[in-house]
N, C-alpha and C positions, 0 to 999 in steps of 0.2 A: 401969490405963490409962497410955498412955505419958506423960510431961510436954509444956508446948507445946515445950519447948528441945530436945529430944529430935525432935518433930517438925520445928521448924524446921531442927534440923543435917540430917534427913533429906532433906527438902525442897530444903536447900543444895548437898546430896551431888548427889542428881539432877539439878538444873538444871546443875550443873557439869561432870559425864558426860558432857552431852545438848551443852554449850556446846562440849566439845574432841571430840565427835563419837567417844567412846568407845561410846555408848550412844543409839541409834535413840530418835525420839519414840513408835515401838509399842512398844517395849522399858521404855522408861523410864515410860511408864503403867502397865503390870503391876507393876513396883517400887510404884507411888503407893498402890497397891492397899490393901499391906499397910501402909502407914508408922505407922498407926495401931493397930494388931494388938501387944496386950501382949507385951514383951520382945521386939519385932520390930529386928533390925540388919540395915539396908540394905545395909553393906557384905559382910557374909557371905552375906546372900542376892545379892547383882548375882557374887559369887564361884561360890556353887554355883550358880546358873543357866550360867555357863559365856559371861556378860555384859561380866565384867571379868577383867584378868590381877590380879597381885598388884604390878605395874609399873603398871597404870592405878589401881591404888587408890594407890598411893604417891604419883603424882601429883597424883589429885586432892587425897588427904587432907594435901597439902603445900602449894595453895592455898587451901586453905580454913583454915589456921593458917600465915598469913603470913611472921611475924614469929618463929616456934618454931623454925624448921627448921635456920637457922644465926644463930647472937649477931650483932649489928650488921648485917643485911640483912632488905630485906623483898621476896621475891618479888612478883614483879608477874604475869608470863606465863610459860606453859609453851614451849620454844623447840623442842627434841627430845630425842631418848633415842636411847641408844646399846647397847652389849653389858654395860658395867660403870659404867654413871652417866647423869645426867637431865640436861639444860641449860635453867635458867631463865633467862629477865629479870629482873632483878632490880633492887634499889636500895640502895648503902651508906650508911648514915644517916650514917654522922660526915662524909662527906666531901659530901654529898648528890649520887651522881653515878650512873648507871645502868650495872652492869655485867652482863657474863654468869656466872652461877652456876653452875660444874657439882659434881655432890654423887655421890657413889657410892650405887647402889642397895642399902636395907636389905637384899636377900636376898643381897647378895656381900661385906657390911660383916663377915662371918667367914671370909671366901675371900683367904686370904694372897695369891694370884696376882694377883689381884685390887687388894688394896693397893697390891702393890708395882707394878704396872703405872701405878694411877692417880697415885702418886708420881711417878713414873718419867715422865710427863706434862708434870708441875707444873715438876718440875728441866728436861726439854726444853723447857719454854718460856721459865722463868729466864732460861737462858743467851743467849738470843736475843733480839739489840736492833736490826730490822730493820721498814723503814716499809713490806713485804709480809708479816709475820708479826705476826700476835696477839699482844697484847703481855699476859702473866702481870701481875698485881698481887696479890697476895695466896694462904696456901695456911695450910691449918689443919684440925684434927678438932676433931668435936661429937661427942658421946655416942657414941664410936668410929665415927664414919663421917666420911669425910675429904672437903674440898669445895676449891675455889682457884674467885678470881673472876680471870675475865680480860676485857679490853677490850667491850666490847659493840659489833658493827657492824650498826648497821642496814638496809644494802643487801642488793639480791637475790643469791643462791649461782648461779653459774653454771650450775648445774644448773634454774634457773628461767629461766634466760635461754632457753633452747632447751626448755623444757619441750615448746612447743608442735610441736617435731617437724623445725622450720627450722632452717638454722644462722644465725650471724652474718658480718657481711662480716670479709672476712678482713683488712683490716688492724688491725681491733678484734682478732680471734683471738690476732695475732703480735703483739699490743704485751701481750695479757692474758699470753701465755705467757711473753714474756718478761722482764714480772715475777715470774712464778712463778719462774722458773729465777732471779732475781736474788736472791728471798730465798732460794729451794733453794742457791742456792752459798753463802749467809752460815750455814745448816744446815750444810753438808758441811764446812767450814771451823773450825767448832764440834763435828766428831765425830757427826752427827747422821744417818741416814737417815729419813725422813717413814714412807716405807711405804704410803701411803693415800692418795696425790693424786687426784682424782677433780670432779670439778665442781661434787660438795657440801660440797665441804670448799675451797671458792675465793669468797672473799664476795666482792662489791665493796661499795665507800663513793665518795660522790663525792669530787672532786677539793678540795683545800681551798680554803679563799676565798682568792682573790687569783692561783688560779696559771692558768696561760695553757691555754685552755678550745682544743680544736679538737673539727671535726666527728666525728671517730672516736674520741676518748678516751673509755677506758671506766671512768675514774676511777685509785681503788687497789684493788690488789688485794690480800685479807688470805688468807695461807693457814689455815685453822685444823685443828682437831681431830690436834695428835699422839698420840693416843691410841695408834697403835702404833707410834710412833717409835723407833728403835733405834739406841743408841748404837754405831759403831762401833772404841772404844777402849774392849776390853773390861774393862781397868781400871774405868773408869767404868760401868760396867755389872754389878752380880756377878750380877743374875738377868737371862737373856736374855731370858725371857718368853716361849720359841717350844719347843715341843717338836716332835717327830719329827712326830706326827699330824696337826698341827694346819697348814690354811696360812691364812696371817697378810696380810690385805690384802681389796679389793675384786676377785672374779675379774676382772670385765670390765675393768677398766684396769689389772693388776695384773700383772709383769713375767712371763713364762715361768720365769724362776729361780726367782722367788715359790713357783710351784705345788710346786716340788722340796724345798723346807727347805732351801736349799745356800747356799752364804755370799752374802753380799748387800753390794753395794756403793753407790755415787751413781747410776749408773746403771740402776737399779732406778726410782727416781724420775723419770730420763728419760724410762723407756718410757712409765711412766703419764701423765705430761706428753706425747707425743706421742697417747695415747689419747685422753687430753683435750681435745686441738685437734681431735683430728679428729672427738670429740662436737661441738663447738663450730662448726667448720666445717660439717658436713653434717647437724647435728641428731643424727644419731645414734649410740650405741656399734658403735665398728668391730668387735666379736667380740660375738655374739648367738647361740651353743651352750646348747645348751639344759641341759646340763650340766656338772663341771669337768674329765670330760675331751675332751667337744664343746668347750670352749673352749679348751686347751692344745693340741687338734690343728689349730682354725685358725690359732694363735696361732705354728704353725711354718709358717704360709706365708701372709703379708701378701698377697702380690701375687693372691690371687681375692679379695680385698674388693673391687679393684677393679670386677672385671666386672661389678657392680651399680651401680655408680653414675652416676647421670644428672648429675653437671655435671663441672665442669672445674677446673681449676687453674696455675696458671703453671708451669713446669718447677721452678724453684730450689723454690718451695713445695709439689713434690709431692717431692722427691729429698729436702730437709731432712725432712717427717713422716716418708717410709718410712724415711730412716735413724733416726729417731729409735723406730719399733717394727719395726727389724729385731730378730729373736728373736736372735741374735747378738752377746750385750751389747762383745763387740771391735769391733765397726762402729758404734757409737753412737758420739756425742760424746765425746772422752777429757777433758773439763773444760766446766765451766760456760759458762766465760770464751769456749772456739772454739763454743758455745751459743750466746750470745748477740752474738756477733760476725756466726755464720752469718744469722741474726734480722735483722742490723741490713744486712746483703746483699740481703735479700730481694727481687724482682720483686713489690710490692704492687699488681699489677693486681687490681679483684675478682674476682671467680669469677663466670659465668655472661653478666653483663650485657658488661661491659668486656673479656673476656678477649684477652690478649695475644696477637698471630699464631704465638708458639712454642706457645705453650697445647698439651697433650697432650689429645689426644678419648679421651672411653670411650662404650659404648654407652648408649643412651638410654632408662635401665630404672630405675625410683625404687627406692632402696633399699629402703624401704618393699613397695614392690606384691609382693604373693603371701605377705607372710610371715604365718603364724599366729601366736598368742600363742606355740605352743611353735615358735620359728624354723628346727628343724634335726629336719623330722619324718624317723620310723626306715625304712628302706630291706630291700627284701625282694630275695635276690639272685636275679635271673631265671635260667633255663634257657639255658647257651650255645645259641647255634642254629647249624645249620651253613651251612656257607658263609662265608667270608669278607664281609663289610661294607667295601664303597666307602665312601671316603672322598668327600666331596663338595666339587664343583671349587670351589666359593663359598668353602668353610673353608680357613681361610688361618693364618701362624704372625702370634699377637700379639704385638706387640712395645710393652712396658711403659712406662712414662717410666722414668730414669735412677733410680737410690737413692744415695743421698749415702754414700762410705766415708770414714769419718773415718782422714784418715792424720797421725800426726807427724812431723818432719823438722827433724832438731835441734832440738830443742824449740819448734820453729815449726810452729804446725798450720796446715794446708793441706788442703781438699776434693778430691777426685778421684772422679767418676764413675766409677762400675758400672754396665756395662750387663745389666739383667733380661730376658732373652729367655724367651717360655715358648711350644712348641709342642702347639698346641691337638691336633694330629692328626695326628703325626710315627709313620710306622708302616716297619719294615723286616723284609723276610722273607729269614732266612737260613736255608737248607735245608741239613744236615749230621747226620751220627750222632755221637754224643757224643766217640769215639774216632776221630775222624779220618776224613776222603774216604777211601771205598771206591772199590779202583780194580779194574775185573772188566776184564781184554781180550779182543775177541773170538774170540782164540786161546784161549786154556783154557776158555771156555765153550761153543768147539767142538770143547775134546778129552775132554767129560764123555763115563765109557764110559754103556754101555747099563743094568747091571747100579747103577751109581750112580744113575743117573736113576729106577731103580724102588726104590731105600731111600729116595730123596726122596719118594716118592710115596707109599708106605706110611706115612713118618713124619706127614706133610701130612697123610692121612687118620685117625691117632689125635691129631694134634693137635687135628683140625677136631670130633671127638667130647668130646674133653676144653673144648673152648672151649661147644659145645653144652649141655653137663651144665650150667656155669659161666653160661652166658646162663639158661638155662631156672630157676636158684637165684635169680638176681636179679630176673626178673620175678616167679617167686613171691613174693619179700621186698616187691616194689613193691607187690603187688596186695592183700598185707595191710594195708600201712599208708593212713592214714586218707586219703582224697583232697581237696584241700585247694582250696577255691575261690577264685577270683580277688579279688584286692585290689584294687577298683577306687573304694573311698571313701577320697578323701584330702583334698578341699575343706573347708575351715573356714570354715561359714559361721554358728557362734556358740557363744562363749567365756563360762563361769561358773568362778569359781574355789569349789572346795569348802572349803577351809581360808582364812579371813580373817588368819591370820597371829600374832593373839593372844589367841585363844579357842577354846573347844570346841565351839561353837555351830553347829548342826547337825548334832552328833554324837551318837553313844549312844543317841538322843532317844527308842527303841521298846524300852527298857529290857533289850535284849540285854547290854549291856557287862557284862563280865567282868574281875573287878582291876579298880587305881585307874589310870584316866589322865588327864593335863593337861599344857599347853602350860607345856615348860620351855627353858632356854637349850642350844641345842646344842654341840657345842666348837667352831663356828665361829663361836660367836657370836650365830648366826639363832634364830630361836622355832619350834619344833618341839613336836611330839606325841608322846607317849611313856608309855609302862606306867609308872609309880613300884613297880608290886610288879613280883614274878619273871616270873611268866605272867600273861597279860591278852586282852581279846578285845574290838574297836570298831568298832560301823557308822557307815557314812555312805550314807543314801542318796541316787540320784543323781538330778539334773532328767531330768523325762519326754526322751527322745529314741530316735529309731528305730534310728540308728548312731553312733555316738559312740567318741571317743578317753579314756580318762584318764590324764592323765600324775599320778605322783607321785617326790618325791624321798626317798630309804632310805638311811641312814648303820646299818649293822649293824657294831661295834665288837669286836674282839677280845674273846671273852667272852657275847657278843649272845644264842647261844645257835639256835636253829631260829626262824627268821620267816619270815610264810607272807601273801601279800597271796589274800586270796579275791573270787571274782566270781560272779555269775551266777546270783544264790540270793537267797531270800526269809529271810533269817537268823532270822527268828520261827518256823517250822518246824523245827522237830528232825529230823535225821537223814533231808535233803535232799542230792541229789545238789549239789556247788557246785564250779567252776573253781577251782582256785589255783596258784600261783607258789611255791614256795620255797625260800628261802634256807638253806643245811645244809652246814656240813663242806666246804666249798671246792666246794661245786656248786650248780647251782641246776636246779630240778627242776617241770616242767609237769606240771598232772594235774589229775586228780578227788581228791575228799573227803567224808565227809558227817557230819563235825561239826570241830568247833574244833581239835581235837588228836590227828585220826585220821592213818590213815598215807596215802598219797599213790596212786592208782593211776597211774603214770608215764604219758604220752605222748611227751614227750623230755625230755631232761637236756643240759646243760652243765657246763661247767667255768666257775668265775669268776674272773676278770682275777685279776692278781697285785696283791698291796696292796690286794684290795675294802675292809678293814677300813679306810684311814685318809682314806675320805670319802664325798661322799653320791654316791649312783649315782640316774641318772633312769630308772624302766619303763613302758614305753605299755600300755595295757590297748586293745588297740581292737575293737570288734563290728563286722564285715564284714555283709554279707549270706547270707553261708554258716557263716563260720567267725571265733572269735575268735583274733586275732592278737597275739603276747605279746612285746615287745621288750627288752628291757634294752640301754639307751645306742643306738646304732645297730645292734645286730645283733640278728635273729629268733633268739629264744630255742623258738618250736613252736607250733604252731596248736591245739585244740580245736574240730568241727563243731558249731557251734551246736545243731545238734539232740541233741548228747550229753547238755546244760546246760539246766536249765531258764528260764527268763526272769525271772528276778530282776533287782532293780531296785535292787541296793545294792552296795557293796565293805564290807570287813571288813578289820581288818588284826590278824593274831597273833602272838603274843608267846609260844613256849613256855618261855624262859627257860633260863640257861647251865646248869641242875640241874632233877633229878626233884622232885615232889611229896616221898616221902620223906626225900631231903635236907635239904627246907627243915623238914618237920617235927621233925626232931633239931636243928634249928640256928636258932632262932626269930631271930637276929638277925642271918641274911644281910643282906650287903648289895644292898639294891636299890637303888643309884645306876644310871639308866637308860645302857644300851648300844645301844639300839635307838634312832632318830629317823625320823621321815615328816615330809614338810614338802612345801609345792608341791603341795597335790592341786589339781589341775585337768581338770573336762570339757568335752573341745571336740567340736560336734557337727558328723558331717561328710556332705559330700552327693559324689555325682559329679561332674568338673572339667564345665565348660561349654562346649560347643561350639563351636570357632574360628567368626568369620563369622555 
């Protein structure tokens, strides 16, 4: 039998799970179950249940030994976690004072990158002695895992400030950014780029006691979290911490040069500061692609964010954001300093209530309405039709608010307006053959002999047989391929995510799985699902629905090897017909299958994008009412007739790994570091749009 101290820590374990919402109260009753069950460990069982990560037991097993975890601090609260370390609350005893504790996580405490990065943290924030920046006090290793406490702010993150979907009035917005940018220049001044500005990493605190209080201050603002901050004197820098693969930042406010790996300068941080405000102003992120390269192609042309947007803005405050995420880091601000200058210019009328009579109108559409969870759903390209399309007399050219080009002039900067013009439906027909105006007169075309006219006529008639043969090849080609029904579910009217983000929970659960798998750190940082051996094989079944989308996100890595997303199939059945997708050798290939590692019976194939290996790509699974429709990123990858596919009620995803079975047999100590990642599965069930009126 167990001891009671044994039970008690078990006991301790669960209640503590249940308190940081790791761990459900149905969940954590089936744990209580056993607590009592000789040589029973709570923590290896909430592990293999696929309950906890090896991040949420570190956590909790780090509150619940308070005082262990680093010499002279005693955790108090868990704050967050990030890619390579945990942030507690905490308390330093000698000085009795509460700071923030962040520690690098035990599973990266032997990941050099890893170190030097979170060093590389501690020294960025050292050097910085600014009342908008967190201020470093302390930095040190314990039983080789390295931790630094810095300032503890107790205020909401910007990112709670708009949680709720609203913005704030905007002269709160333009006094928050422009402390941003006040410490961002004492960074830049210091060698510094942030890399990560974003709205959860923008705490406030109030104002100190005694300073002059008005109705818009929004206190101070502390920037935190350099975690990827980058030295830009590379001296001070010997590891840059960025490799070719990897990109480095939050995508949604994250610069367009970011996405590239190409050198990075202050202006990197402008854009995100401009992203910022405009989460801040309107509630919500201005690029919402549903994956990264949906968001690097909105990300080259600001100006249709606008056409969603239901309120207003004064001129000077719409020209300063759009230059500030113009994708063209020469048209941003060339210095902090013509930042905050332009800021302190500002027309601070509010937005919507007060707005000023120059105020630019857009139309009257919430940014919000229509969007589904997946914002940027995939597109089927219609059948030209013929006949020209009128243009209708109502649509007209819109014309933009201004965008602010930052110019200098003798080292005096000065504003100059750019005017944005964009024609909604500017169409021009110029009729010509490629070689120039044919000119026929009607003199030589009445001096054609007789004898000419009947070799034209002959020739016309074997052309007109040769083009016949040619017609009659292409309908036969049409008439075999599969006919494909209409797309006409695209409404979203309910959203379940299948992956919770740090567990396996829901998965496997009908004991198909094949190989080990589990939720590990992707190279971007995120939590993702992955085969740990070579080849592997994983269900997820999905919530009952009649037509449904799933979206999932696929990082397949130089090396990955054949990966194959299956549908449509009862995967407890052996050697069932089933849907799949897969990924092979620079193609990607629709078809049938009827087990885990068979060959493919094609229906179409593609070619895939250049560089697929160094990120994740998003694919729709969606069941029409005829036929399944198969996307990757925004282009139709090839349809399936439903009636080819039996009606399974699960996806699968495989892993056949970058080598054969006999390979690994000769060589027991491959390495199976995962190349393959899934992350983002989501189903959304969809109906027909609803009838105007």
């Amino acid at each position: 039998m167990p001891t009671e101290r044994m039970i008690l820590h078990s006991t301790s374990f669960i209640d503590k799970c249940v308190e940081l919402g790791f761990v459900s109260v149905e969940d954590s009753e089936k744990l209580r179950c056993s607590v009592r069950d000789e040589g029973y460990l709570v923590e290896q069982d909430a592990l293999q249940k696929g309950l906890l990560t090896p991040i949420d037991l570190e956590i909790v097993q780090s509150l619940l030994r308070p005082l262990e975890v680093v010499p002279g601090y005693e955790i108090i609260d868990f704050v967050g976690r990030g890619g390579m370390g945990v942030v507690y609350r905490a308390r330093q005893l000698d000085l009795e004072r509460i700071v923030a504790l962040k520690t690098v996580l035990v599973s990266n405490v032997d990941d050099s990158n890893t170190a030097a990065r979170f060093q590389q943290e501690a020294k960025a924030l050292a050097r910085l002695q600014h009342p908008n920046i967190v201020q470093a006090l302390n930095f040190g290793k314990h039983e080789g895992r390295y931790y630094f406490a810095m300032e503890f702010i107790p205020g909401p993150s910007c990112e709670q400030l708009v949680a709720s979907g609203s913005g704030l009035p905007g002269k709160q917005v333009w006094q928050i950014v422009r402390q941003v940018a006040s410490g961002l220049m004492h960074a830049s001044r210091q060698g510094l780029i942030h890399r990560d500005i974003k709205p959860a990493n923008l705490i406030l605190m109030p104002a100190p006691e005694g300073a002059i209080e008005t109705a818009v201050s929004p206190g101070i603002v502390k920037i935190t979290d350099f975690g990827l901050a980058m030295f830009t004197d590379h001296a001070q820098q010997d590891n840059r911490l960025t490799t070719a693969d990897k990109i480095i930042g939050s995508p949604a406010f994250m610069s367009p040069e970011q996405f590239s790996g190409g050198t990075l300068d202050f202006r990197a941080d402008m854009y995100s500061l401009g992203a910022t405000a405009w989460n801040l102003l309107f509630g919500e992120v201005p690029f919402r692609g549903s994956s990264i390269g949906a968001l690097y192609k909105q990300k080259q042309n600001p100006d249709e964010m606008v056409r969603n947007l239901s309120t207003t803005l004064p001129d000077s405050q719409w020209r300063l954001l759009m230059g500030l995420l113009s994708p063209d880091r020469d048209r941003r601000p060339p210095s902090y300093e013509m930042l905050i200058d332009a800021i302190d210019q500002l027309d601070m009328c509010d937005t919507i209530s007060d707005t000023a009579s120059d105020t630019s109108m857009f139309p009257a559409v919430s940014i919000a309405s229509g969007f589904p969870a997946i914002s940027e759903e995939p597109t089927v390209e219609q059948p030209v039709a013929t006949g020209e399309k009128a243009v209708a007399s109502h649509e007209r050219t819109i014309e933009l608010p201004e965008a602010v080009e930052f110019v200098e002039n003798s080292g005096v900067g000065h504003l100059e307006a750019s005017q944005t013009i964009v024609n909604s439906h500017e169409t021009k027909h110029d009729i010509s053959d490629h070689d120039g105006q044919a000119e026929v007169s009607a003199q030589s075309a009445a001096g054609l002999s007789r004898g000419r006219g009947a070799a034209w006529k002959r020739w016309a008639v074997g052309l007109g047989a040769v083009a016949a043969v040619l017609i009659c090849g292409l309908v036969m080609e049409w008439l075999r391929r599969p006919v494909r029904g209409p797309r006409t579910l695209k409404r979203v009217i309910a959203n379940e995510p299948l992956y919770d983000g740090r567990t396996l929970a829901g998965w496997g659960t009908d004991g198909s799985m094949i190989g080990a798998w589990n939720t590990v750190e992707a190279p971007d940082s995120s939590e993702a699902i992955a085969c740990t051996t070579n080849r592997g094989a994983l269900t997820r079944r999905l919530p009952e629905a009649d037509y449904f989308r799933v979206s999932l996100f696929v990082w397949v890595q130089d090396g990955g090897g054949v990966v194959d997303i299956d549908f449509a199939n009862d995967f407890t059945q052996a050697a069932a017909t089933r849907g799949t997708l897969r990924m092979d050798d620079g193609e990607m290939i629709l078809g049938t299958k009827f087990s885990d590692f068979d060959d493919v019976s094609e229906f179409s194939r593609v070619t895939l994008p250049a560089n697929f290996s160094q990120r994740y790509h998003v694919v729709y699974l969606e069941r029409q009412k005829e036929d399944w429709f198969v996307f990757l990123e925004q282009e139709l990858v090839g349809t399936i007739p439903i009636s080819k596919l039996p009606g399974g009620d699960a996806i699968r995803v495989v892993v056949h790994g970058s080598r054969g079975l006999d390979d690994l047999a000769g060589n027991p100590e491959e390495d199976n570091a995962p190349r393959v990642f899934f992350s983002d599965f989501q189903l959304s069930e969809l109906a027909e749009a609803e009838q105007a009126g």
